[in-house]
N, C-alpha and C positions, 0 to 999 in steps of 0.2 A: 722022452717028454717028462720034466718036470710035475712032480706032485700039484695040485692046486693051494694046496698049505704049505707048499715051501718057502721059503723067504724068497724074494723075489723072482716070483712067477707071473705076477702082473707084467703084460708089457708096456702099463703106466707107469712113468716115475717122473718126481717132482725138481724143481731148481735145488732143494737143500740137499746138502752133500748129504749122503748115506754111512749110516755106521761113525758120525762122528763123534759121537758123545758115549756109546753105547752098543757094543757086539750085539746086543738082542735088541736094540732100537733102533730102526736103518732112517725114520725121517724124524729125529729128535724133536723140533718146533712143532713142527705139521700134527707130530702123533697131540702133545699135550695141550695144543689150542683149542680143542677138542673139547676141555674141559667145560666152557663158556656151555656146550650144550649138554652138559647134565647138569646145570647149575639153572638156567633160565627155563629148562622144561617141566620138571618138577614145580619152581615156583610158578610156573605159568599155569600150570594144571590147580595151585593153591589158590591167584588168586582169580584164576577167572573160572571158578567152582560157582559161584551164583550165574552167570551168565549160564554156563552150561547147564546148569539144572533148568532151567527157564527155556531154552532153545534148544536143544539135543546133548543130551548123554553121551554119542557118539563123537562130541567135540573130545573127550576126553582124551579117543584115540591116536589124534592127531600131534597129542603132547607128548603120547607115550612113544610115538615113532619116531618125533623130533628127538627126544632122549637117545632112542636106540642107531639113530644116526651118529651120533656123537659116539657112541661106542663103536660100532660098525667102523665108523670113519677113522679112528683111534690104535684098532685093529690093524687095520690096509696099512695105513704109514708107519705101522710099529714094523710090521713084516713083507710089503708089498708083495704082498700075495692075492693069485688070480683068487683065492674066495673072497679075502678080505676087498676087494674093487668090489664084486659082485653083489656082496651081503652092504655095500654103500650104498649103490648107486642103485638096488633096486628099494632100499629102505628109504629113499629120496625120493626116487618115482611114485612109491604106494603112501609117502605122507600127500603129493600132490594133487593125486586122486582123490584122497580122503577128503582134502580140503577143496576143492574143486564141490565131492558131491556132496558138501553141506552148504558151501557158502555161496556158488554161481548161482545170479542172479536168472530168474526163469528165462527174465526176457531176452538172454544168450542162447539159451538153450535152441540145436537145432530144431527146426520151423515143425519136423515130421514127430515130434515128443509131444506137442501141444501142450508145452511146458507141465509136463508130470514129471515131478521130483524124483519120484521112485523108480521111471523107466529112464530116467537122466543117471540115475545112479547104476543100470546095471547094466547101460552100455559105458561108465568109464570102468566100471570092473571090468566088462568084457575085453574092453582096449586095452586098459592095464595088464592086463595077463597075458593076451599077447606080446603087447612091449617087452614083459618081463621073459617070453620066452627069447624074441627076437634079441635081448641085451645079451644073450650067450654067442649069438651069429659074429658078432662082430665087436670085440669092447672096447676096442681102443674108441668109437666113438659117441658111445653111450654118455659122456661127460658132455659133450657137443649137443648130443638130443636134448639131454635135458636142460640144460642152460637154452634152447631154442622156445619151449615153453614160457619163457618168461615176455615172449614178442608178443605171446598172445593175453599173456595177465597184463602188459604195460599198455594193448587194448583196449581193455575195459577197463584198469584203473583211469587212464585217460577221459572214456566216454561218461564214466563216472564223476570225475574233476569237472569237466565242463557242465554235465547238467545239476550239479552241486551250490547251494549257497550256503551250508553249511561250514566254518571259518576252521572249526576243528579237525573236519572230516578230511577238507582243503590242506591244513596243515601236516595233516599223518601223513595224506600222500605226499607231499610236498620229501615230507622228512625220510618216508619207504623207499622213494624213487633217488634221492641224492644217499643214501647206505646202501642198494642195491648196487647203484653205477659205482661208488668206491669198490664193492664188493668183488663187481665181475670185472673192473678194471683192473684189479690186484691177481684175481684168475686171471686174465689173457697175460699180462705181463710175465705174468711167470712162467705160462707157458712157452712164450713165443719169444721173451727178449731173454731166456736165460742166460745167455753166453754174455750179456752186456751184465748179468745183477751178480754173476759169477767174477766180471772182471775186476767189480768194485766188490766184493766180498757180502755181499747185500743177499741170504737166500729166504726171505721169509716173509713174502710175499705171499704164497698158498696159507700160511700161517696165519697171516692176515686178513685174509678173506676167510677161514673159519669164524673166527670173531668179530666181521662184521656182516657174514652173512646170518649168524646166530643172533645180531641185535637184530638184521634188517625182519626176521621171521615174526617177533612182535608184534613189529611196527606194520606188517602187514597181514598179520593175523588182527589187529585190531580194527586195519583201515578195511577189513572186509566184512568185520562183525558189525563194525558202522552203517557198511555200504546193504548188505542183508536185513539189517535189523528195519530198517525204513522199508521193505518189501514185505518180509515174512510175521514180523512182529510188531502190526499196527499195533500203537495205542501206548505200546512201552518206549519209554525213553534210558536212551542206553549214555550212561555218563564216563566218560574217560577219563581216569585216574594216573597216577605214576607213583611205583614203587621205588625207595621208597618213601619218599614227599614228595606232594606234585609241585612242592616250592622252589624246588633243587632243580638248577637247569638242565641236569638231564638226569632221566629216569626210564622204568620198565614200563608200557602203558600194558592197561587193561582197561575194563570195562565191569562199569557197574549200575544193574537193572534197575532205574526208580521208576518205571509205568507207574506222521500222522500216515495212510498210508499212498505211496507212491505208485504211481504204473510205469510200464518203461517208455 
């Protein structure tokens, strides 16, 4: 039985040819798209630094995991190695979590919490850690579960969009949910048509999807500080910005505190 840090021990591997570029780099593209998230995590943590002092501290860590995914993730397709999957895909699962127990709005919360925040947050730890025992059982499809969570955030973005008149809050979704579907349409493709991206010479499509699952993370970290802040934070008005001009047609959004409030 192979080492778990051996070079490919993973029994994941991607459409890009292995070892093309580089003896110690087995998925060349894949490893350095990567990059996009230690670049956007960091400034994400600069500029939405007032936001989080005003609404929790603990947003901080959500940045710092989104970073550590991009290294994790950087690792695996440098060596695909069974650690380098695992130190990914559970660095994915516990940013979800994080974000999950800041930002879900109460009135999701199951009926038996009586929408307490606090006991909201230490049954998705409790879930989380079983997940994360459970991602050892089986890993070829721990890629599959976690992409399956997003049926249930395209839920509440949805129910959110309809009871919404706000034109910007509308627009972020609008803009989350079309960088999302390029996102995981670039995942399935690669997964499942690779003999077709192989026969046109075309492999960097996983590549792809790093960098625009890295914009879509933003773009949905803002459209939920939006969707929270009209719950949690009567009275403050939260203003979305883009780094860096919000004149430039496209940019980084965040959000900036100038302090009515909603039920669900």
């Amino acid at each position: 039985m192979p080492s778990i840090l051996a070079y490919q021990s993973s029994e994941v591997d991607w459409c890009e040819s292995n070892f093309q570029y580089s003896q110690l780099v087995a998925e060349f593209y894949n490893t350095f798209s990567n990059i996009s998230f230690l670049i956007f995590g960091p400034l994400m943590m600069f500029l939405m630094h007032p936001y989080t002092q005003k609404r929790s501290r603990y947003i901080h860590g959500t940045f710092v995991l989104f970073t550590i995914i991009g290294l994790f993730s950087m690792y695996f397709h440098m060596t695909l190695s069974f650690l380098g999957q695992l130190l990914d895909e559970i660095a994915i699962l516990w940013l979800l979590a994080s974000s999950y127990s800041i930002w879900m709005p109460r009135c999701y919360f199951p009926s038996f919490l009586a929408r307490n925040r606090s006991h909201f947050t230490y049954l998705v730890i409790v879930t989380t850690m079983i997940s994360t025992f459970l991602s050892f059982l089986k890993p070829t499809v721990n890629a599959y579960a976690l992409n399956s969570i997003a049926i249930h955030i395209l839920y509440i973005v949805y129910r959110e969009y309809r009871k919404s008149s706000n034109k910007e809050l509308r627009h972020l979704i609008e803009v989350s949910v079309v960088l999302w579907a390029c996102a995981v349409t670039s995942w399935i493709s690669d997964r499942f048509l690779c003999g077709f991206w192989q026969r046109i010479h075309f492999f960097y499509l996983h590549s792809i999807w790093h960098v625009l699952i890295s914009i879509t993370f933003p773009y949905g970290l803002v459209t939920m500080a939006l969707v929270d802040a009209s719950y949690e934070m009567p009275g403050q008005t939260l203003k979305v910005r883009y780094w860096p001009r919000d004149t430039w047609p496209m940019g980084l959004p965040y959000v900036e505190v100038q302090g009515d409030d909603k039920s669900c």
